[in-house]
MDTraj code that builds the backbone (N, CA, C; nanometers):
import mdtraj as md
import numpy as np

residues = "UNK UNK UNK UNK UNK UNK UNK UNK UNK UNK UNK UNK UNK UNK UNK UNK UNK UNK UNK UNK UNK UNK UNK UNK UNK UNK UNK UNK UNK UNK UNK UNK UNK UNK UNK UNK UNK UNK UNK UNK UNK UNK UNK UNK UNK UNK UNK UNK UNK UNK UNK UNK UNK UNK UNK UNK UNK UNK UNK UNK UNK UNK UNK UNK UNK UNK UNK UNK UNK UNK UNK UNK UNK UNK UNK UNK UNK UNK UNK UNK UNK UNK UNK UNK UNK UNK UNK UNK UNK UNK UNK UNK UNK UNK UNK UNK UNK UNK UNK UNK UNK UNK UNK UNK UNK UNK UNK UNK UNK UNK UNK UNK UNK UNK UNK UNK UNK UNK UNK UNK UNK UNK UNK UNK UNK UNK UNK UNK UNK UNK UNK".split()
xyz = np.array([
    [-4.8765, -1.1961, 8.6990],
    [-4.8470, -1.1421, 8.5681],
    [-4.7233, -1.0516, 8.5739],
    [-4.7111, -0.9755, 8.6917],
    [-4.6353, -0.8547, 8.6884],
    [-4.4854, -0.9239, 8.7154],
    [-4.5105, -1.0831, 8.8159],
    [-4.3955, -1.1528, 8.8262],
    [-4.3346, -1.1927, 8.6771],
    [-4.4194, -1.2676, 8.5920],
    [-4.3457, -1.3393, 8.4338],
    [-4.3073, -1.1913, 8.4182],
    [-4.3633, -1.0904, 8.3954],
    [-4.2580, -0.9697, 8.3173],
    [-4.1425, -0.9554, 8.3736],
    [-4.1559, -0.9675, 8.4793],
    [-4.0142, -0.9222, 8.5574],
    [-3.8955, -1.0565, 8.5097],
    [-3.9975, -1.1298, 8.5424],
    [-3.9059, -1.2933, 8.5051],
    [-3.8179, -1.2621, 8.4052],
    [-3.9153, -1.2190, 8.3050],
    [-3.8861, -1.2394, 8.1347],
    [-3.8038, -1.1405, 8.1057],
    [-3.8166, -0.9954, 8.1685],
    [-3.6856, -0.8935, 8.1419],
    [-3.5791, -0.9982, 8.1747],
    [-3.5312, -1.0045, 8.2705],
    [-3.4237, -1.0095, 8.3264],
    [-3.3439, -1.1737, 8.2279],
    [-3.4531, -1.2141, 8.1965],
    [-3.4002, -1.3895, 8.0535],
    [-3.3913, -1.2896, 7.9713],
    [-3.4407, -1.1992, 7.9507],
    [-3.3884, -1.0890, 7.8389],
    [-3.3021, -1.0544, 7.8229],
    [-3.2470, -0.9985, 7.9119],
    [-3.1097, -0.9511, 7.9880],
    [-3.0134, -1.0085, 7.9858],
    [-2.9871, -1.1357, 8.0377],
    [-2.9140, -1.2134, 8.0462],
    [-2.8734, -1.3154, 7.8843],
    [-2.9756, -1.3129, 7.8449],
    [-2.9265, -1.3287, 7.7089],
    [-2.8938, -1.2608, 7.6322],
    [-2.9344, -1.1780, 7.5958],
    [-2.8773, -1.0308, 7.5107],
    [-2.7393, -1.0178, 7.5543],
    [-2.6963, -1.0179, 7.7291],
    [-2.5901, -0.9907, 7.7772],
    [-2.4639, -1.1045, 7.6909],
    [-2.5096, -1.2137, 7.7058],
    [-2.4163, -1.3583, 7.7132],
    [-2.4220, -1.3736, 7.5634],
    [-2.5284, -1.3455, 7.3876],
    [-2.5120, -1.3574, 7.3042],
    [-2.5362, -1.2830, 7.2357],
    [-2.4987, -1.1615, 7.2832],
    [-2.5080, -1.0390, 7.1677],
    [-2.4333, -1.0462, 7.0727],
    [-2.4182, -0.9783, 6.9363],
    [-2.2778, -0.9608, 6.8699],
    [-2.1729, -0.8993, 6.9345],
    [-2.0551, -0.9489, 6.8737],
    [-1.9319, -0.8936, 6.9627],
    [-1.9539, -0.7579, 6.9501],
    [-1.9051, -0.6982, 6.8542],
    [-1.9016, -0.5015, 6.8318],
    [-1.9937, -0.4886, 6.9492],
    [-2.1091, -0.4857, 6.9826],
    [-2.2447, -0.4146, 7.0174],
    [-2.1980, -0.5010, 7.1664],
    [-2.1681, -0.6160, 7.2293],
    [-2.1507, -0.5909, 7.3503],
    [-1.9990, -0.5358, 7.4056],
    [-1.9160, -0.5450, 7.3212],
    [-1.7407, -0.4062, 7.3335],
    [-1.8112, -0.3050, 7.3323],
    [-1.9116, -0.2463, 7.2453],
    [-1.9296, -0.1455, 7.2311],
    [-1.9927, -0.0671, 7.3359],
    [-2.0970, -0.1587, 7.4420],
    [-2.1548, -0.1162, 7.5855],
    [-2.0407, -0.1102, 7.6727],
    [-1.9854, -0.2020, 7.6491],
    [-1.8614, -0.2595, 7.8319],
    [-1.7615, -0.1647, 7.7346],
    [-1.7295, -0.0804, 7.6532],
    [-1.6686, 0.0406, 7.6786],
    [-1.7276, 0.1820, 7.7269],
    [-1.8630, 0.1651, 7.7087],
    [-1.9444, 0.2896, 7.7383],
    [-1.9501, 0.2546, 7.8811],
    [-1.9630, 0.1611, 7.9368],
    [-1.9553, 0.1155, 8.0977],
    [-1.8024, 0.1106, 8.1643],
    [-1.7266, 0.0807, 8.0820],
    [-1.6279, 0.1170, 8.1769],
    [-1.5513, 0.2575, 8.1671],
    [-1.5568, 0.3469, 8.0429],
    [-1.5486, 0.4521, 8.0662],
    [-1.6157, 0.5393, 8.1512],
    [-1.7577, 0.5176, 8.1774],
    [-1.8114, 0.5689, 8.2974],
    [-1.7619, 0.5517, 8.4129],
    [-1.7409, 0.4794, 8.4292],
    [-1.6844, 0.4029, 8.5650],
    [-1.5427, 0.4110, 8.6052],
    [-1.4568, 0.4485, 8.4948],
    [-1.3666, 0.5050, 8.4673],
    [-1.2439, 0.3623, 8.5324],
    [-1.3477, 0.2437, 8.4525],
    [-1.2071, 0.1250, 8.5202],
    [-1.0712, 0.1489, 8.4724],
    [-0.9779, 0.1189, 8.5537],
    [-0.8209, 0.1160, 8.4967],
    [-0.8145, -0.0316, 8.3927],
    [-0.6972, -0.0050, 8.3573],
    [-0.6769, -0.1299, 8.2694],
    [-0.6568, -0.2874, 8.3152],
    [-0.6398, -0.2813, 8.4416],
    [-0.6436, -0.4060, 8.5293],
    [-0.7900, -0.4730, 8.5728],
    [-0.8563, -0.3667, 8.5776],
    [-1.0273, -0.4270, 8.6051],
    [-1.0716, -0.4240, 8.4797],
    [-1.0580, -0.3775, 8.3978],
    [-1.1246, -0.3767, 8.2476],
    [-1.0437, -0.5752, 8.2166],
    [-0.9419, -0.6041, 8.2430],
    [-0.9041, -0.7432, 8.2263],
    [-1.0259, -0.8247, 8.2707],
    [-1.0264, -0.8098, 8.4285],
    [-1.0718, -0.9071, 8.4944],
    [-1.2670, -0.8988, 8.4702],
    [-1.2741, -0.7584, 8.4297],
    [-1.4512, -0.7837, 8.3862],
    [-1.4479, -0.8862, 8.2706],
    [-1.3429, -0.8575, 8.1638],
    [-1.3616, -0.9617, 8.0324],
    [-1.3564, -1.0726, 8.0854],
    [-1.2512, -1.1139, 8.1600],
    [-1.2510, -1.2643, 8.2040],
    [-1.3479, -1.3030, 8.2874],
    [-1.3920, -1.2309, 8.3308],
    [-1.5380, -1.3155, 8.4395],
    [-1.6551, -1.2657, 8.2969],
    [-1.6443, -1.1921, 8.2361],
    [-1.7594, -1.1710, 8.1070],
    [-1.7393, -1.3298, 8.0605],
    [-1.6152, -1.3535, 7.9819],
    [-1.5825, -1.4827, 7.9232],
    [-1.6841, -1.5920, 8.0433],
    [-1.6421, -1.6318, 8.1135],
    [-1.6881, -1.7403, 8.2488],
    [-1.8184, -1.7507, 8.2092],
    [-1.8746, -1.6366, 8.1927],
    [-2.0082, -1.6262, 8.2766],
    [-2.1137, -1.6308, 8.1603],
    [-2.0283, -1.6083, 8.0090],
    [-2.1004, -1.5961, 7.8595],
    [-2.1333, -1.7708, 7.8393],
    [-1.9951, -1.8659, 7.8987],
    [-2.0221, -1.9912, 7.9084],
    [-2.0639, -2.0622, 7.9720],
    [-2.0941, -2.0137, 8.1131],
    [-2.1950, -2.0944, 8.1278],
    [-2.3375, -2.0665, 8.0879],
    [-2.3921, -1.9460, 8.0466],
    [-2.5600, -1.9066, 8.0216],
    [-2.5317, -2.0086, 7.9084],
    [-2.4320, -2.0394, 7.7455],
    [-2.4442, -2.1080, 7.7180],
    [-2.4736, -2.2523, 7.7249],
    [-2.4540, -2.2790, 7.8252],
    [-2.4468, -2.4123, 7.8815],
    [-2.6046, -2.4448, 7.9234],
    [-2.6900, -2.3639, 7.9384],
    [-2.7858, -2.3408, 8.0148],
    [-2.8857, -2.3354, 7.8899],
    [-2.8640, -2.2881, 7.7616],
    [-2.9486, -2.2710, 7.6508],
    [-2.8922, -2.3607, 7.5806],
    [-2.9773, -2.4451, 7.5605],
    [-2.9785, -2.5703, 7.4079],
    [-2.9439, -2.5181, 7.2686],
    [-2.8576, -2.5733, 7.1674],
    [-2.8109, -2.4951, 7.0660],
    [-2.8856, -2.4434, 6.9988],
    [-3.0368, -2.4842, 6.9999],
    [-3.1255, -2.4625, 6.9033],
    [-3.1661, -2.2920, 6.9788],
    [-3.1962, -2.2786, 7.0669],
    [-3.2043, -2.2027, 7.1560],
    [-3.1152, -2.0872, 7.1307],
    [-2.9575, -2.1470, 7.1481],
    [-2.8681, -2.0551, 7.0871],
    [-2.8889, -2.0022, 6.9101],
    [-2.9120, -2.0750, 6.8545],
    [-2.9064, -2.0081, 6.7220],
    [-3.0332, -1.9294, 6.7136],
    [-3.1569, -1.9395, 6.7713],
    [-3.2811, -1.8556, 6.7935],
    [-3.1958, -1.6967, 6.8081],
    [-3.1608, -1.7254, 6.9173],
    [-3.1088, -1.5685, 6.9828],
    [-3.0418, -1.5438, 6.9027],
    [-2.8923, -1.6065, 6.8364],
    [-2.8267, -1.5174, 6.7524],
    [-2.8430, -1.4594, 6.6358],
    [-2.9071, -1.5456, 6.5606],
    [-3.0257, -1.5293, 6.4462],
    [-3.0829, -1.4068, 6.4587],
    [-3.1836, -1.3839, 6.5886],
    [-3.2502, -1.2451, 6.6338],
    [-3.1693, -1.1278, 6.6956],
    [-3.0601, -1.1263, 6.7502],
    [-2.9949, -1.0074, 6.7554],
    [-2.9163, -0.9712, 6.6588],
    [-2.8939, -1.0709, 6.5688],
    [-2.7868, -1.0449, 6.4302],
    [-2.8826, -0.9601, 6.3367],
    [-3.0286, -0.9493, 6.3543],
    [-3.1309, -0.9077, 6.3096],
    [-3.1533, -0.8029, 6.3646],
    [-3.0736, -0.7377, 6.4625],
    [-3.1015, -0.6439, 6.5265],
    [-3.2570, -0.6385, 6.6661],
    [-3.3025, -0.7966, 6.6428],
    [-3.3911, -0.7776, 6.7005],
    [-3.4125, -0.7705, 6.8821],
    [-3.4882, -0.6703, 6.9758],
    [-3.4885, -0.6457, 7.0988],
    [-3.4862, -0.8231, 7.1728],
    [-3.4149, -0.8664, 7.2887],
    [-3.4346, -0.9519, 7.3603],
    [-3.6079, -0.9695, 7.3995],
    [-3.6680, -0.8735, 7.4311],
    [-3.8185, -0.8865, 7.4439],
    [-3.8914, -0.9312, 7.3282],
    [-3.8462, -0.8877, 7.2125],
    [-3.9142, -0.9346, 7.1310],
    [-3.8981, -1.0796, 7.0905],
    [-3.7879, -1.1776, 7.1308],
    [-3.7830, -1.2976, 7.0698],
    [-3.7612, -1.3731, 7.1738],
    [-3.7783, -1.3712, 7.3298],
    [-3.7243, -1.4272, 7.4369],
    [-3.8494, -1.5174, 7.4643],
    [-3.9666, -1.5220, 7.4399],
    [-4.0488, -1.5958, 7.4146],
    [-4.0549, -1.7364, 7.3124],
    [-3.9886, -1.7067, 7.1743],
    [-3.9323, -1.8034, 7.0608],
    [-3.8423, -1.8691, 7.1123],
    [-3.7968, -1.8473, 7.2433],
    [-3.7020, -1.9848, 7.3156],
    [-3.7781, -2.0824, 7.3738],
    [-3.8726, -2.0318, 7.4194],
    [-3.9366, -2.1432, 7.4857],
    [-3.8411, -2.1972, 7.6138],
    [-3.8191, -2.0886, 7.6742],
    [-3.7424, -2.1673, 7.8023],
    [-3.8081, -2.2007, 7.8912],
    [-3.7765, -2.3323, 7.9620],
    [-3.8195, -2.4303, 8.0668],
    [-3.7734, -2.3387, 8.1934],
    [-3.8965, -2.3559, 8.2805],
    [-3.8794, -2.2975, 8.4272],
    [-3.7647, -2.3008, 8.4728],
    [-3.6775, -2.3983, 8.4800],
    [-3.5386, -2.4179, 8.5310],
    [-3.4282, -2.3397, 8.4614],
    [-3.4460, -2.3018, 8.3805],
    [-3.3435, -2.2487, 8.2790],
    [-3.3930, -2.1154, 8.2902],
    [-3.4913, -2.0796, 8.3252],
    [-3.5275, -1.9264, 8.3517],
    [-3.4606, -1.9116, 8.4881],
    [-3.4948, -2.0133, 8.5854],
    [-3.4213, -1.9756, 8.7504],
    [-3.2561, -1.9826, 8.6654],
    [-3.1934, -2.0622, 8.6858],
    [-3.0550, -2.0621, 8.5970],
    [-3.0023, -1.9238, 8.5620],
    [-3.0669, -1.8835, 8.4372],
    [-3.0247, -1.7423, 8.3578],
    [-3.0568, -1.6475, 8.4986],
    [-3.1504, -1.5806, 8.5507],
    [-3.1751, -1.5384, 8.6800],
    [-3.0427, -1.5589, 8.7738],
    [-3.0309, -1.6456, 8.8052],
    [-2.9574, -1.6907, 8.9465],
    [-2.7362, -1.6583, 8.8290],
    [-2.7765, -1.6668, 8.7132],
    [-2.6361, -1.6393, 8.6944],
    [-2.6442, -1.4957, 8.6654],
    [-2.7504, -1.4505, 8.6556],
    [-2.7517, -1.3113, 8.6214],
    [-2.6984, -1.2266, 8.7658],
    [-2.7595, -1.2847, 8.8653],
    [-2.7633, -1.1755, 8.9649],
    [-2.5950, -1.2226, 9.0261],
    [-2.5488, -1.3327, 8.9725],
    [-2.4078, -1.3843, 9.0343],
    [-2.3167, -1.2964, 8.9316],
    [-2.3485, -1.2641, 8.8125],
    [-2.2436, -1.2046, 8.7426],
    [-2.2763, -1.0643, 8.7678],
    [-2.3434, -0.9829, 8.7952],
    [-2.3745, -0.8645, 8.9041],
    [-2.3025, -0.8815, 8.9960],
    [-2.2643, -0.9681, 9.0554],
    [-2.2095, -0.9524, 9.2343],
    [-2.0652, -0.9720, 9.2053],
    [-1.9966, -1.0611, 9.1131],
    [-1.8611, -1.0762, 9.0907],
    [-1.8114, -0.9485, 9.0531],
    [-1.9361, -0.8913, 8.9201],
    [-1.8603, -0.7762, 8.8446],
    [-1.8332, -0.6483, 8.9795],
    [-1.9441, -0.6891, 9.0836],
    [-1.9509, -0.5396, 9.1492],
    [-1.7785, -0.5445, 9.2611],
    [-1.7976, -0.6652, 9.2744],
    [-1.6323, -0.7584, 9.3125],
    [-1.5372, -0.6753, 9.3225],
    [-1.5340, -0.6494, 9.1385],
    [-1.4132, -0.6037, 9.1215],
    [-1.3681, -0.4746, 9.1182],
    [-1.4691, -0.3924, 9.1275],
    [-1.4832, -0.2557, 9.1547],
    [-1.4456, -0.1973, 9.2835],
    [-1.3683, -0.0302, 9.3306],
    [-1.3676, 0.0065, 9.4179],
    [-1.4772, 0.0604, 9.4696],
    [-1.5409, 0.0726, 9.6137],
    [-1.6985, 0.1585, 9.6624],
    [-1.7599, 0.2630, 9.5931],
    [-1.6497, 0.3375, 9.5611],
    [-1.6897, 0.4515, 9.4553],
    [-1.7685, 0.4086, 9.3525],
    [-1.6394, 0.3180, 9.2817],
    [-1.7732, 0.2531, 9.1305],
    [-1.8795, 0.1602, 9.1461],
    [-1.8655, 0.1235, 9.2804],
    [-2.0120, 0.0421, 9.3074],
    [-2.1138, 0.1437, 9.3526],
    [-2.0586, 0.2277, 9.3681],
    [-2.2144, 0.2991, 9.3994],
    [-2.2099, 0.4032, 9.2850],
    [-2.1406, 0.4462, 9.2021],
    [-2.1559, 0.5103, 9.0394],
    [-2.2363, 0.3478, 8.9850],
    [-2.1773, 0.2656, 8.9919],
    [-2.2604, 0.1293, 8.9030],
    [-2.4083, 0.1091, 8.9655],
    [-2.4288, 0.0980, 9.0737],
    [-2.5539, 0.1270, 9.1679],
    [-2.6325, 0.2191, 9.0805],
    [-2.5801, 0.3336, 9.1029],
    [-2.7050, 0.4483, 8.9882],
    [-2.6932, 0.4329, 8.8632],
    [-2.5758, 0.3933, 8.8031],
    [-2.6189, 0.3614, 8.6569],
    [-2.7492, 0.2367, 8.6422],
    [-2.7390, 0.0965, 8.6865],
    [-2.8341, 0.0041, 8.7242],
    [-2.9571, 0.0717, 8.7308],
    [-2.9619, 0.1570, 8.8300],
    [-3.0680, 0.1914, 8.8261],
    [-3.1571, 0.2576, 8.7576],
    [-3.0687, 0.3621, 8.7112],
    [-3.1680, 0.4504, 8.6277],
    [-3.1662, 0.3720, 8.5014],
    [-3.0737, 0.2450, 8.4611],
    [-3.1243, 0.1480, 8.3235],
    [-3.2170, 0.0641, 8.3619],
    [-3.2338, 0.0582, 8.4697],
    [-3.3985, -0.0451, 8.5118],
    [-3.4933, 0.0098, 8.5285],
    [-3.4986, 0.1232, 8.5200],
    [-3.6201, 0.2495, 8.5608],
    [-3.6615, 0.2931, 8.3856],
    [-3.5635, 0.2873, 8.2982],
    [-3.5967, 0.3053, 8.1679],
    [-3.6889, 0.1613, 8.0875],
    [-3.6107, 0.0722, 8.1826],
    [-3.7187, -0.0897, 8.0997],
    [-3.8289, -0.0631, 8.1268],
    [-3.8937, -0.0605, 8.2389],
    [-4.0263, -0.0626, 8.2673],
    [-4.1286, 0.0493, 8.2119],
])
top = md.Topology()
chain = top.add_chain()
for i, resn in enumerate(residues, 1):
    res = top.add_residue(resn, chain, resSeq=i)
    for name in ("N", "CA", "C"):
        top.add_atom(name, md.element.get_by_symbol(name[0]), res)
traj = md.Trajectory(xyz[None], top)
């Protein structure tokens, strides 16, 4: 049981991440990179691996799928609350998962040690607030 929750945050996550509205995900990845205090050269290269990585989770969710989610965050509604109304197939949960933790490792990429370990405790203390 305690595994599907964990499962299901993180398809949460990853979708919210890949089809939020524009404003509301600019509006985080500026609150994140002002923390982090990226220069204007890594603030490029997060958008462009953001871009990459928004298309393939698309690729991974069926359109019907897609308009579910956008429908529900255009509604303001939480990823937990409608990540179930997808009905995603086991494979497409490993998928979202396995690109989730790859667009974690690129983004941490592009960062100097410093902001990987400022990004390290931010992560953390936002995964310590889900649960």
């Amino acid at each position: 049981m305690n595994r599907i929750l964990i499962v299901s945050g993180l398809v949460a996550v990853a979708i919210a991440t890949s089809l939020a509205p524009a404003f509301a995900g600019r509006q985080r990845r500026g609150e994140l990179f002002e923390q982090l205090n990226l220069t204007p050269e890594q603030q490029t290269e997060v958008e462009a691996l953001r871009a990459e990585h928004q298309e393939q989770r698309q690729d991974i969710l069926t359109p019907e799928q897609q308009a579910i989610a956008e429908a529900a965050l255009t509604e303001g509604r939480s990823p937990r609350e409608f990540v179930s109304e997808l009905d995603l197939s086991d494979e497409q949960r490993q998928q979202l998962q396995e690109l989730r933790q790859a667009s974690r490792e690129d983004f941490r990429a592009i960062l100097t040690p410093e902001q990987q370990a400022q990004f390290d405790e931010l992560h953390s203390r936002r995964r310590g607030r889900r649960f």
